[in-house]
N, C-alpha and C positions, 0 to 999 in steps of 0.2 A: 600276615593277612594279605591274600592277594587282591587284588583291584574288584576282582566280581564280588568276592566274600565283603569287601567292605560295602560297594552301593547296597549289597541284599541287608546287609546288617544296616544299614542307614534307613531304606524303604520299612521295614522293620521297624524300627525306633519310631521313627515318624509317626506311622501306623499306629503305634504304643499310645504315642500324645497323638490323636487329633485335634484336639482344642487348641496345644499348642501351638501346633503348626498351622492352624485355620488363624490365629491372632496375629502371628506372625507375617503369614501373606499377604492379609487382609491389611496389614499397615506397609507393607510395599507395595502393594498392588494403589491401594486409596493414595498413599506419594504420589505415584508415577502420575496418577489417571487427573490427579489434579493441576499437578505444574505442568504437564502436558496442553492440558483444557487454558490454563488462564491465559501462557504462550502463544496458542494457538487462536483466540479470543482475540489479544492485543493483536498477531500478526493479521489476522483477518480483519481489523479495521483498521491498522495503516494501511494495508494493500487496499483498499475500498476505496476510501480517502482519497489515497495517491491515483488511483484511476480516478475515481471523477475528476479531480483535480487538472488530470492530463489531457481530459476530455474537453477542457475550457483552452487548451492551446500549450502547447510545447516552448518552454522555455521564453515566453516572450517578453515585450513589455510595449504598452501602449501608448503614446505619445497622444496628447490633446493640448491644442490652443488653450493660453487663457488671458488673462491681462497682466501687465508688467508691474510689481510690485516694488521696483528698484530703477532708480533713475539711469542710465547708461548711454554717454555715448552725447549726452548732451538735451538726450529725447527723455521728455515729464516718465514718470510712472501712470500707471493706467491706462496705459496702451492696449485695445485689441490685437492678439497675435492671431492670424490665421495662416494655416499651412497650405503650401500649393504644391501642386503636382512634383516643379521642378526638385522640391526641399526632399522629396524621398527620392528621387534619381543622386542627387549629392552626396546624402549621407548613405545610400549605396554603394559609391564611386569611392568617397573619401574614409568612413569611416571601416579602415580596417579591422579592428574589433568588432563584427557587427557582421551578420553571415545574410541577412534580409533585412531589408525594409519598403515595407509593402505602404503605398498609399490605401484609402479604406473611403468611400463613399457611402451611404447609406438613406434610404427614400422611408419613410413609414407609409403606412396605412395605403399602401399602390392598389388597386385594384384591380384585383386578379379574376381571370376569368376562364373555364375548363369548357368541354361539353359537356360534363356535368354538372357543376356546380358554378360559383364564388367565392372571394374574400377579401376581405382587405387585409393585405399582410408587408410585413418588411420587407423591403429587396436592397439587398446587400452586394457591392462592387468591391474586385481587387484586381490583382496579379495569379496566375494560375498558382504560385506558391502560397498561397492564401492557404488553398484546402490541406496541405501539410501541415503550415505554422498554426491554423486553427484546430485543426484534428477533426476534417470533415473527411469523414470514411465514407467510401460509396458503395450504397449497399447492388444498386445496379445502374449500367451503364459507364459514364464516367464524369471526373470534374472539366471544367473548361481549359484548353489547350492555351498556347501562345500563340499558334496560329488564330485558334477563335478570337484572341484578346487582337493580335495585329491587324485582322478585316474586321473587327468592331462587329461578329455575327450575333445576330440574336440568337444565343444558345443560354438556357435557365438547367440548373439543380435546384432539385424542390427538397427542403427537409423533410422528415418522416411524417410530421401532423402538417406539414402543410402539401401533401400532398394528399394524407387520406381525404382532409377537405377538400380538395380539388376532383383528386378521384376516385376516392372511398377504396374498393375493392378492385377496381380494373389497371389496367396497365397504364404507366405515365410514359414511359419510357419510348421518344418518338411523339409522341404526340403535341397537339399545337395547342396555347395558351396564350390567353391576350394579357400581357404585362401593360397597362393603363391603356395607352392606347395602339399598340405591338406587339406585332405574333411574335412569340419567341418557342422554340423548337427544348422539349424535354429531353436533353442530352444525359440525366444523371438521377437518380434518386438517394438520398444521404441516407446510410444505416443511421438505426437510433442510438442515443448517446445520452445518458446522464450530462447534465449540467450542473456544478453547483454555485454559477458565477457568470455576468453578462454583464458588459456596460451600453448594449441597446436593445438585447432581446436573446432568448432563449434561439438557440440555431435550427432547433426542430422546427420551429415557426416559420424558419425566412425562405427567401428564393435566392438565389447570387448567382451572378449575370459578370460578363467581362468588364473591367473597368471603363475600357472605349465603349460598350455599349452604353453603358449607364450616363458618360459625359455626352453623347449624341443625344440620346433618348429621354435622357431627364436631368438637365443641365441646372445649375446653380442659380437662385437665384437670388438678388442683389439683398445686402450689401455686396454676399460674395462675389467671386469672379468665376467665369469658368474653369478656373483651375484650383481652383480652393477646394483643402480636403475636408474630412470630418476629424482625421485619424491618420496617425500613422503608425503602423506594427512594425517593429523592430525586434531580430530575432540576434542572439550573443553569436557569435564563430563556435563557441564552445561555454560550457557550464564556469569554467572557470575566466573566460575572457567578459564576466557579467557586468562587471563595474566598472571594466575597461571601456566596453560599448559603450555604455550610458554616459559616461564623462564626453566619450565624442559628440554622443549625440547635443548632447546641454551645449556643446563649444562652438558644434557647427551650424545648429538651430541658431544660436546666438550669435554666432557672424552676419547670416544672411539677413536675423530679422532684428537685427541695434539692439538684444536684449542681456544683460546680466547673465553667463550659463548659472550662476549661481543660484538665479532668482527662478524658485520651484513654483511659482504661484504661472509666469512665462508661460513653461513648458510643465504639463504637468504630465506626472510618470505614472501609470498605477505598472508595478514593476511583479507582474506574478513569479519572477524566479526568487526575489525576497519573501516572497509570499510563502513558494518553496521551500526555502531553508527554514523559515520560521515554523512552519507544518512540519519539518522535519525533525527542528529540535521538540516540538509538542510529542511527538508520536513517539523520540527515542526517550523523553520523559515519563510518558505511558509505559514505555515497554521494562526503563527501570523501576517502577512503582510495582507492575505486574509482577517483574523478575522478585522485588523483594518479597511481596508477598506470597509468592510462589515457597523460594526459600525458607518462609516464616513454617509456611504451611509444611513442608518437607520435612524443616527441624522438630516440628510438631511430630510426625509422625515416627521419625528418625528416633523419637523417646520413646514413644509406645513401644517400637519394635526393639529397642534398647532394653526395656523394661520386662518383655515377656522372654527374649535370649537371659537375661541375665537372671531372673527367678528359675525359669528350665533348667538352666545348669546348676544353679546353686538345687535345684529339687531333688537332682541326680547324684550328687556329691555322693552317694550309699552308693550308688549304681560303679562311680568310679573306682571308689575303694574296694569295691568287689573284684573289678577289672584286675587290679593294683596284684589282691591277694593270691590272684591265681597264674599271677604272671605276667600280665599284657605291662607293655613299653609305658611310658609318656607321651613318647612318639605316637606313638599309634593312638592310645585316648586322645592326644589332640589332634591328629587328623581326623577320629570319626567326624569328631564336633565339628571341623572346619568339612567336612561333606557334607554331613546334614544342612549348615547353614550356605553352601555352595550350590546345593540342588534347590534350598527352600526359596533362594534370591534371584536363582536363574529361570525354575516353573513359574514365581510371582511375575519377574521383570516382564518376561512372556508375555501372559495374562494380560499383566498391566497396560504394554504398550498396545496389545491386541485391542482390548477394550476401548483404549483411547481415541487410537486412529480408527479403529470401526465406531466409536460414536460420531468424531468427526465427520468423517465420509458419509454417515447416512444425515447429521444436518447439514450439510454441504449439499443433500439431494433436493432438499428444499428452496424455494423461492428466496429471494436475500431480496434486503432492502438497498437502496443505491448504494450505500456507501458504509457497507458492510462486506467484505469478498470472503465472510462463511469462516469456518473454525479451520484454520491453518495447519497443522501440528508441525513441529520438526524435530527429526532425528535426536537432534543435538541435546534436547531440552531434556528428551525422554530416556535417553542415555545418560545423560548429567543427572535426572531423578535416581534411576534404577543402579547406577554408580556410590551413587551419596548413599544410598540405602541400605548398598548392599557392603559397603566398608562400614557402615556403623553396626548393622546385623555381626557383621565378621568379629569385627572386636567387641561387639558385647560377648561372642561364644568362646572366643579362644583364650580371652583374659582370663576370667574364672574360670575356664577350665584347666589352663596350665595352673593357676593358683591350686585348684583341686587336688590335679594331678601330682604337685607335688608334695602333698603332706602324706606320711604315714596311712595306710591302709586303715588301721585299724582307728585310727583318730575319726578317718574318712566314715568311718563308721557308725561311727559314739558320734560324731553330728551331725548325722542324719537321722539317728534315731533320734537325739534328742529334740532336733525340729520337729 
C-alpha cells in the first residue's frame, strides 16, 4: 500500500464512523482547550499581581524611625529614633550591599493652587533616583534632575489625579502652580499606575518637588530638626544581595543612633522584596494547584478518548479478519490504525490550540481589572495537553489492534459476529 492509497483509505474510514471520530476529537480537542484555559488564567494573574506590585517600587525596603525596645549601649529602652539627612548619605557610602538610599520627606494636605482650580494634596521630596526606585513613569515631560535637586529649583511632577484636579483637561506641563506659598514650575506629569500598596498615599494623588526644595520651602518642625527625615528607601545592589543590605542597614543605623541592630521595633523595615518572594511562592502554589487540576481534567478526558479508540477497534475486529483473509500484512492493519489515530490527534490538537489561543486573545480584548494581566496561554501547556492526548489515543488504537491483528482470520470473524 502506498503512502496516498493509505491517507485516502484512512479519510475513508473515518468518513465510515463519524460519530467516532467526532467523540474522539471532541475529547482532545475539550483536553487541550481546558489546561490551556486554567494555565493561562493562573499566568494572567501572577503577571497582574507581579505588575501592580512593581508598580509600588522596585526591589525596595523602607526604613522608619521608631522607639528602642532594647537597652544598648548603656542608653534606657524607649528611645525616639529619628533619622537625619546625614544617616542616608552613610549608609550610601558604607553600606555596600545596598545600591540606593534615598532620604524621603513628605508635607500633607499643602495647598495647591493652578489657574484653574485647587487642592490640598501630598507633596512628596527625595533624590532624582526616587522616580526609578518608586516606579514613577512620566507620562510627559520629565522627573526632577540633580541639577534641579543641587540649586534647590522649584520644579513639581504632578501625579495623574492630581493633576486632572489641578487642570482637568488642559496642559500642565510648564505651567506655574502655588505649592502653599511658592511658585513651582510643572516640569513632569506621572503616567497612571495601579497601586496596591502605600505607607502615605496613593502616588496618583501627590506632587514631588526636589529634596532641597522641600527642606527650604517647608522645613521641620520641632521636636524635629531641620534635618530629620520621614523615611529612608533603600534599594539591594541586586535581588540576591537582599539580606545582605538589610543587615548593614540595622548595623549602621545602630552605630550612629546607640541602638540594638537587632532591635526591629528601632528601625523598622517593611521589606517589599520579602513581600516579593512570599507573593512568589503564593503564585507558584497557584500555578501547582491549577497545573494539578489541569492534569486531573486531562486524565479525565484521556479516558474518554481511551474509551471510544478502544470500543472502535474492538467494533472493527470483523473488518480486520477480513483484511487478514484476503491477504493484507499486520504491518500494514496496524499502520492504518496508527494513521487514523495520527491524523484524528493532529486535525483535534489544531483545532484545540486554535480555539484556545483565539479565545484568549479575544478576552485579552477586553478591559482587565488591575490586577488581572488577561488569559495568558503558553505554548508549553498546550503541547503538553495535545502530547498526553495524543500517546494515550495512540495506544489505546494500536494495542487492540495488534491484539486483533494477530489472531486467526477466521476466529476474527466468529467474534464479531458473535458481538
Amino acid at each position: 500500500m502506498v503512502l496516498r492509497d493509505l491517507f485516502v483509505d484512512v479519510y475513508r474510514t473515518l468518513m465510515a464512523h463519524k460519530l467516532r471520530t467526532a467523540l474522539t476529537m471532541f475529547g482532545i480537542i475539550w483536553g487541550i482547550v481546558s489546561i490551556v484555559l486554567m494555565v493561562a488564567a493562573g499566568e494572567g494573574l501572577r503577571v497582574g499581581q507581579a505588575k501592580v506590585a512593581s508598580q509600588f517600587g522596585k526591589d525596595m525596603m523602607i526604613v522608619f524611625g521608631g522607639r528602642t525596645s532594647l537597652q544598648a549601649g548603656g542608653l534606657r529602652s524607649g528611645r525616639r529614633i529619628r533619622w537625619e539627612d546625614s544617616d542616608a548619605a552613610t549608609l550610601e557610602h558604607e553600606a555596600t550591599d545596598c545600591r540606593y538610599a534615598l532620604p524621603e520627606l513628605g508635607r500633607d494636605a499643602v495647598r495647591i493652587t493652578s489657574r484653574y482650580n485647587n487642592a490640598a494634596l501630598l507633596v512628596t521630596a527625595s533624590l532624582p533616583p526616587f522616580g526609578e526606585v518608586r516606579s514613577i513613569v512620566i507620562d510627559k515631560g520629565r522627573f526632577y534632575s540633580w541639577e534641579d535637586q543641587q540649586q534647590a529649583r522649584r520644579v513639581v511632577v504632578l501625579g495623574t489625579e492630581a493633576k486632572k484636579q489641578l487642570f482637568a483637561a488642559n496642559e500642565a506641563v510648564g505651567q506655574t502652580v502655588q505649592v502653599g506659598d511658592f511658585p513651582y514650575i510643572v516640569i513632569g506629569v506621572m503616567k497612571k499606575k495601579d497601586q496596591d500598596s502605600s505607607y502615605d498615599g496613593w502616588d496618583v494623588n501627590k506632587l514631588f518637588i526636589p529634596y532641597s526644595a522641600m527642606q527650604r520651602d517647608f522645613p521641620n518642625k520641632p521636636p524635629d530638626t531641620p534635618h530629620t527625615l520621614d523615611r529612608i528607601l533603600v534599594v539591594p545592589a541586586s535581588f540576591e544581595q537582599h539580606e545582605a543590605c538589610k543587615s548593614e542597614v540595622r548595623a549602621i543605623l545602630g552605630r550612629i543612633h546607640n541602638f540594638d541592630p537587632h532591635d526591629k521595633e528601632a528601625a523598622g523595615i517593611w521589606d517589599t522584596v520579602e513581600e516579593a518572594k512570599a507573593f512568589r511562592a503564593m503564585t507558584d502554589g497557584m500555578k501547582y494547584f491549577l497545573g494539578g487540576v489541569g492534569i486531573t481534567t486531562l486524565l479525565l478526558g484521556g479516558l474518554g478518548v481511551m474509551n471510544v479508540m478502544l470500543v472502535a477497534v474492538r467494533e472493527r475486529t470483523r473488518e480486520i479478519g477480513v483484511r487478514k483473509a484476503v491477504g493484507a500484512a499486520s504491518r500494514a492493519i496496524i499502520m492504518q490504525f496508527f494513521a487514523e489515530t495520527m491524523m484524528i490527534v493532529f486535525l483535534s490538537g489544531g483545532i484545540g490550540l486554535t480555539l484556545a489561543f483565539g479565545f484568549c486573545g479575544l478576552v485579552d480584548l477586553l478591559p482587565m481589572p488591575p490586577f488581572f494581566a488577561g488569559l495568558l496561554p503558553t505554548w508549553s501547556s498546550g503541547l503538553l495537553a495535545a502530547g498526553i492526548l495524543g500517546l494515550i489515543s495512540v495506544a489505546s488504537a494500536i494495542y487492540p489492534a495488534r491484539r486483533a491483528a494477530s489472531i486467526d482470520p477466521i476466529e476474527a470473524l466468529r467474534y464479531e459476529a458473535g458481538g
